[in-house]
TORRO-85063 format. One record per residue: residue number from 1; residue in one letter; chain; x, y, z of N, C-alpha, C in turn. Coordinates in Angstrom, 2 decimals. Layout:
NUM; A; A; X; Y; Z; X; Y; Z; X; Y; Z .
...
***
This chain:
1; X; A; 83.13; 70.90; 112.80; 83.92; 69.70; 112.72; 85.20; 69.97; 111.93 .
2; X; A; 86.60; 69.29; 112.03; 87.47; 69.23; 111.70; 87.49; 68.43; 110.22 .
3; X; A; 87.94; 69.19; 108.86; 88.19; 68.03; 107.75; 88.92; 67.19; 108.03 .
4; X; A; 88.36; 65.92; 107.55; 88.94; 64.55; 107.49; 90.28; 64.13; 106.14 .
5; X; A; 90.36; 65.21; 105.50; 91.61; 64.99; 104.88; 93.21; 64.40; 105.23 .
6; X; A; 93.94; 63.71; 104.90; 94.96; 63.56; 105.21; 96.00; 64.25; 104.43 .
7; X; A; 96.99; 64.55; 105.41; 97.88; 65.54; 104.30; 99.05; 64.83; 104.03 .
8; X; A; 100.23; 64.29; 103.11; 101.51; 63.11; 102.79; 101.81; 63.09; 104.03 .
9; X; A; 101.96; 63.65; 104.78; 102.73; 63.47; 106.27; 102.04; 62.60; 107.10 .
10; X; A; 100.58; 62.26; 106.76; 99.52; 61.92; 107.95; 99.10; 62.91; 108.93 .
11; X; A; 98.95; 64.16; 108.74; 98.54; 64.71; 110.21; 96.88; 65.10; 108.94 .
12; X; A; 96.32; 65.10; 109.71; 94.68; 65.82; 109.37; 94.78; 66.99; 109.30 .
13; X; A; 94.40; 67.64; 108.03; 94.11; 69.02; 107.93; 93.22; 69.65; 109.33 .
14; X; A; 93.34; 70.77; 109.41; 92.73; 71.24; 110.41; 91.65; 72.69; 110.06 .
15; X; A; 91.18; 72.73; 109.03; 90.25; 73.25; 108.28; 89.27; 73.10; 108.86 .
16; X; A; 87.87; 73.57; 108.97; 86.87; 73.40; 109.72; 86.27; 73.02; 107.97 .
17; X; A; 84.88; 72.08; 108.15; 84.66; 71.23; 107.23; 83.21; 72.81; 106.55 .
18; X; A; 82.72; 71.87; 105.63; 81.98; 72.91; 105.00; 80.58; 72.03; 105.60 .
19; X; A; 79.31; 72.87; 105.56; 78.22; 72.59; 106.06; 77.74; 71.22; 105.49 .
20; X; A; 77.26; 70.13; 106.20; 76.89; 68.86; 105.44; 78.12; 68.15; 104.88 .
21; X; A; 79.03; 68.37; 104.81; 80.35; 67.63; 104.75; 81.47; 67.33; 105.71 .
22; X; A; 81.84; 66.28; 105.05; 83.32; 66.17; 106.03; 84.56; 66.11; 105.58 .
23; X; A; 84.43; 67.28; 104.70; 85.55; 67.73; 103.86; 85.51; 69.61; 104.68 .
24; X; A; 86.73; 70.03; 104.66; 86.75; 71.86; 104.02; 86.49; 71.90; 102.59 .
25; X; A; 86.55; 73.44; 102.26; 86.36; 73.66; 101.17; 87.75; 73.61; 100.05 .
26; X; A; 88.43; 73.38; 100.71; 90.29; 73.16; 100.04; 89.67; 71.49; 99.85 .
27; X; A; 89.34; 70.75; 100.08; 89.76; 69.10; 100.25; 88.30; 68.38; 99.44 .
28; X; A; 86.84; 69.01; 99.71; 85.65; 68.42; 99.04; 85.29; 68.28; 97.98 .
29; X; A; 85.39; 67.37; 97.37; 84.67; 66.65; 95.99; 83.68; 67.63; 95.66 .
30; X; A; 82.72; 67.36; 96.28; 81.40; 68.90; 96.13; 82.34; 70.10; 95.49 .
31; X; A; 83.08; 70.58; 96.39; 83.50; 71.96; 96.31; 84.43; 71.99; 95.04 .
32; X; A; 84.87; 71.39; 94.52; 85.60; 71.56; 93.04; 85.49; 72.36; 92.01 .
33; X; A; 84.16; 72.28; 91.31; 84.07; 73.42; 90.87; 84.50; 74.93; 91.28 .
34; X; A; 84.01; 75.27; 92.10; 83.59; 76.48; 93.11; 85.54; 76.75; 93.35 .
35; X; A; 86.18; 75.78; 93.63; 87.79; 75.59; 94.48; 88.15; 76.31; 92.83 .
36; X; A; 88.03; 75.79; 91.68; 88.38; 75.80; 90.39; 88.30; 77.74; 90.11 .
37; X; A; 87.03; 77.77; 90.36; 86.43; 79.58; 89.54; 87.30; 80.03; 91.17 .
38; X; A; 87.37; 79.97; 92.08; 87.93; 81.02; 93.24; 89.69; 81.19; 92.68 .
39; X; A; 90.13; 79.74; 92.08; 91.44; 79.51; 91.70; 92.04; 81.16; 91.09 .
40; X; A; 90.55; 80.91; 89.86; 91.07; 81.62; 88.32; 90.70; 82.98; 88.93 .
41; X; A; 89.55; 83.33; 89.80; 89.17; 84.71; 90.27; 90.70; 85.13; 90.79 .
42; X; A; 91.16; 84.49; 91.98; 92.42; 84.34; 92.62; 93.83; 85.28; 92.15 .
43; X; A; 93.44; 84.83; 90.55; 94.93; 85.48; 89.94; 94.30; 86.22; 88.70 .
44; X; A; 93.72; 86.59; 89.15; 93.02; 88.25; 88.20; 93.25; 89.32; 89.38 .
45; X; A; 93.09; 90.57; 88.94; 93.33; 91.74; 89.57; 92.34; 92.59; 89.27 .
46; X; A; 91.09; 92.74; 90.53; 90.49; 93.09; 90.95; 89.81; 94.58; 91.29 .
47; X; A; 91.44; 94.93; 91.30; 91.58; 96.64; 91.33; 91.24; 97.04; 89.49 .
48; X; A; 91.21; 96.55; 88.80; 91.49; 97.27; 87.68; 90.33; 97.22; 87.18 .
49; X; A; 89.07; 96.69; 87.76; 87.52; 97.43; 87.91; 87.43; 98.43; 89.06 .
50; X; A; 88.75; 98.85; 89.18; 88.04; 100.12; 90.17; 88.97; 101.09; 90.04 .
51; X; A; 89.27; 101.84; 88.75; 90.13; 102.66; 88.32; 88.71; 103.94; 88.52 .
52; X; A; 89.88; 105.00; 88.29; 89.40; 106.16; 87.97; 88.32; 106.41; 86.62 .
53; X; A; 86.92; 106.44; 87.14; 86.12; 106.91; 86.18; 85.52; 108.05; 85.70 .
54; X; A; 86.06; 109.12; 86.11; 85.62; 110.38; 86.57; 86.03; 111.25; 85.50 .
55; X; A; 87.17; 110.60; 84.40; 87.76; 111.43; 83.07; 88.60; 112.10; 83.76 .
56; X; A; 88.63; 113.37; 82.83; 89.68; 114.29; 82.84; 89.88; 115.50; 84.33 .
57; X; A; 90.69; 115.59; 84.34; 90.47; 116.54; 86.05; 91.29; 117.79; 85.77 .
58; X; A; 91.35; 118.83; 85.55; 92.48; 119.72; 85.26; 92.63; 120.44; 86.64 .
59; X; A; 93.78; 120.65; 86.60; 94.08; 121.00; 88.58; 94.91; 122.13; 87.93 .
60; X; A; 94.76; 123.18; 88.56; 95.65; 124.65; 88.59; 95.38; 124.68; 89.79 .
61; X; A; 95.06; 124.94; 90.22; 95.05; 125.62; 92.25; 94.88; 124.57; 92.99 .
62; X; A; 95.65; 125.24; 94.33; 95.40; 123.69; 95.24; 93.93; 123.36; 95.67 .
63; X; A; 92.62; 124.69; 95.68; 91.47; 123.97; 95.55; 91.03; 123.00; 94.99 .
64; X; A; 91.50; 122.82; 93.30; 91.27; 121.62; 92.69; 91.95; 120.16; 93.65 .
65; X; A; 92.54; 120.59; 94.00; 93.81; 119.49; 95.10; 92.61; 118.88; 95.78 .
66; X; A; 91.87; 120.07; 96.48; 91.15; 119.37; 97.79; 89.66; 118.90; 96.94 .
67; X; A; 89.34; 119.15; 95.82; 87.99; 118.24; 95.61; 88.75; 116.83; 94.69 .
68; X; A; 89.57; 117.02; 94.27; 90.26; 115.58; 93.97; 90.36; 114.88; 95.47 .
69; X; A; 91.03; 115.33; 96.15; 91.14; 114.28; 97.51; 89.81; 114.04; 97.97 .
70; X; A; 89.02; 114.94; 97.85; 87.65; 114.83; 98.69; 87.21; 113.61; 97.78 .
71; X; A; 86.96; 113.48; 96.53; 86.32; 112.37; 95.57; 87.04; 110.75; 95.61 .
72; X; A; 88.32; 111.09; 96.10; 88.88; 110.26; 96.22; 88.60; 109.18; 97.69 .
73; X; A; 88.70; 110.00; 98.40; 88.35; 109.57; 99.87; 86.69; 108.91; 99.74 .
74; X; A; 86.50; 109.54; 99.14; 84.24; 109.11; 99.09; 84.87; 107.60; 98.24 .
75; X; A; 85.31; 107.46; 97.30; 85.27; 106.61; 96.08; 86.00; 105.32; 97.12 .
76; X; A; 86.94; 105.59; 97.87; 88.00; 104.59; 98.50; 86.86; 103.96; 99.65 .
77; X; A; 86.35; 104.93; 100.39; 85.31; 104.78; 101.10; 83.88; 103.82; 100.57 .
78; X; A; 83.78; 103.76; 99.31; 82.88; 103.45; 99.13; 82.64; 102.44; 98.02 .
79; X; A; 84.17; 102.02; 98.03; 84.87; 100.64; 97.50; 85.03; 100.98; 95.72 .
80; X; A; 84.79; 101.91; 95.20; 84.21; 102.39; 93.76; 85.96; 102.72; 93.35 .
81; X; A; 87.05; 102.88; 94.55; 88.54; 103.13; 93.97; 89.31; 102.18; 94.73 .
82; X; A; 89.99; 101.79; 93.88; 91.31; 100.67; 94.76; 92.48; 101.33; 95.34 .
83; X; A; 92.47; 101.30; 96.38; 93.47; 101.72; 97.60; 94.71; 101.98; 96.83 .
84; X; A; 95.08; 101.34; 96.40; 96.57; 101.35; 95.17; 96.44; 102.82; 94.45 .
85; X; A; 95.58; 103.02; 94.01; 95.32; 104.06; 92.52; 95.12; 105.56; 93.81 .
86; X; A; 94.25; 105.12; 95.12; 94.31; 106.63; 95.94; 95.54; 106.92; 96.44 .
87; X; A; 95.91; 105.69; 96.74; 97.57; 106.15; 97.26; 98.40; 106.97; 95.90 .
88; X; A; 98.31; 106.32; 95.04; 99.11; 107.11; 94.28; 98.67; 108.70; 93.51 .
89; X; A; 97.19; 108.80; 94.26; 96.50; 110.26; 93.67; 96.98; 111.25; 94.97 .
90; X; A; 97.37; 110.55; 95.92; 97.46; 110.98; 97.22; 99.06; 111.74; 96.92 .
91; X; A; 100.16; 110.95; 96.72; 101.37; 111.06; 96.27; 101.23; 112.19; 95.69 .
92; X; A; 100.99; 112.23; 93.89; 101.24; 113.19; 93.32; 100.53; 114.58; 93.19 .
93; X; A; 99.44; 114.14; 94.53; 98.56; 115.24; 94.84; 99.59; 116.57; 95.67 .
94; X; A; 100.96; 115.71; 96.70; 101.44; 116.37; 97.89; 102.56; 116.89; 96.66 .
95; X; A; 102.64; 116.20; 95.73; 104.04; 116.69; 95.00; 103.47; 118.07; 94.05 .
96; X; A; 102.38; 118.14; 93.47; 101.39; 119.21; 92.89; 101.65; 120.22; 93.97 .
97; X; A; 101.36; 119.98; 94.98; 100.82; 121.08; 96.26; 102.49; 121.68; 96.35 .
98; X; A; 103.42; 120.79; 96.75; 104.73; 121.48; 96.81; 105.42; 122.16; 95.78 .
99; X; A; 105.13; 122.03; 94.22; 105.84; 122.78; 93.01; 104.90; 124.18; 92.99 .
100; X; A; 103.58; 124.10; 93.43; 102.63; 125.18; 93.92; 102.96; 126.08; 94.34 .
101; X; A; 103.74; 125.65; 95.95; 104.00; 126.82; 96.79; 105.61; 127.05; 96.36 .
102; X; A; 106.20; 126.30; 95.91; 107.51; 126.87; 95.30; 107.69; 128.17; 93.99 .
103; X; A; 106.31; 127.73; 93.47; 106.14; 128.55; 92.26; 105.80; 129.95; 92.93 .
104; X; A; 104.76; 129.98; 93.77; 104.07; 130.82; 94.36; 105.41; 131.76; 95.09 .
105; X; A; 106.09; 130.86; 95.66; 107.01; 132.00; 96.36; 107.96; 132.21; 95.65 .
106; X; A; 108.39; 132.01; 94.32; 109.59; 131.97; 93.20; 108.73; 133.32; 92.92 .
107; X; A; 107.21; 133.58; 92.66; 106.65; 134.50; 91.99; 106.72; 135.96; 93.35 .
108; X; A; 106.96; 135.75; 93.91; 106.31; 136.72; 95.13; 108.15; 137.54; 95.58 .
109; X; A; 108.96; 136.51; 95.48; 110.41; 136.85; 95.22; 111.07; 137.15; 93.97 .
110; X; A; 110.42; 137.36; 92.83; 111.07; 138.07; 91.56; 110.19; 139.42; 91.88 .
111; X; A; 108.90; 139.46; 92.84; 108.04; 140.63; 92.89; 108.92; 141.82; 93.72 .
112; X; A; 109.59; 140.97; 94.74; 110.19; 141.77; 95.77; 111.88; 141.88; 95.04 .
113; X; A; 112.43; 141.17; 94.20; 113.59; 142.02; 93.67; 112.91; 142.65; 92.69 .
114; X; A; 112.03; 142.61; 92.26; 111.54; 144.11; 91.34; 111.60; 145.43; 92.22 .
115; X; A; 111.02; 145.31; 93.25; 110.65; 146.54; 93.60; 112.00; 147.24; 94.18 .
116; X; A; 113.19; 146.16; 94.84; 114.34; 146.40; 95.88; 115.14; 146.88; 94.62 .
117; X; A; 114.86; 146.34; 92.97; 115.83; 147.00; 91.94; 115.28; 148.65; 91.47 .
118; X; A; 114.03; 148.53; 91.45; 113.40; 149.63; 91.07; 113.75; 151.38; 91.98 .
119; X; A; 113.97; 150.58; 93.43; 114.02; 151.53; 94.58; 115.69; 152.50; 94.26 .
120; X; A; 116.75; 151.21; 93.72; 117.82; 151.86; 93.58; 118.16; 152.90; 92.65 .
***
């Protein structure tokens, strides 16, 4: 059934009513309380019971890279991390991985002017 509310304009809300009433749950006397705690739940943030609990992580190699993503993906998967906090492990995971291979080939190119100075 349709709530019987009227809205200043006169048109009838168009809410479907709550079980045994002929109100929705926006418009019912009953539902007040309940409208009240969803209010205050409403404007709390939700994610910040689902931070990183796992402590400290020390990453040197990009293996550490891939069991951070792997824990991350299980945790997002399995509602235990807020989408917000993987995205941003995700981010500075690709930016880790790229100062990696920059380092890696900064190291592998002071190797090869060693040897091209040594030869002369």
């Amino acid at each position: 059934m349709q709530c019987k509310h009227l809205k200043p304009d006169q048109k009838q809300c168009r809410a479907k009513t709550l079980t045994g009433d002929e109100y929705c749950f926006m418009h019912s006397p009953r539902a007040e309380k309940q409208r009240k705690e969803a209010n205050l739940k409403g404007g709390q943030h939700s994610y910040k019971d689902k931070m990183v609990s796992s402590g400290y992580l020390c990453i040197k190699k990009p293996k550490d890279i891939l069991k951070l993503l792997n824990s991350t993906i299980n945790e997002v998967r399995t509602g235990e991390l807020d989408v917000k906090i993987a995205n941003c492990i995700g981010y500075l995971s690709s930016h880790f991985l790229k100062a990696h291979e920059y380092t890696e080939l900064e190291k592998r190119l002071e190797a090869v002017e060693d040897i091209v100075l040594e030869q002369k």
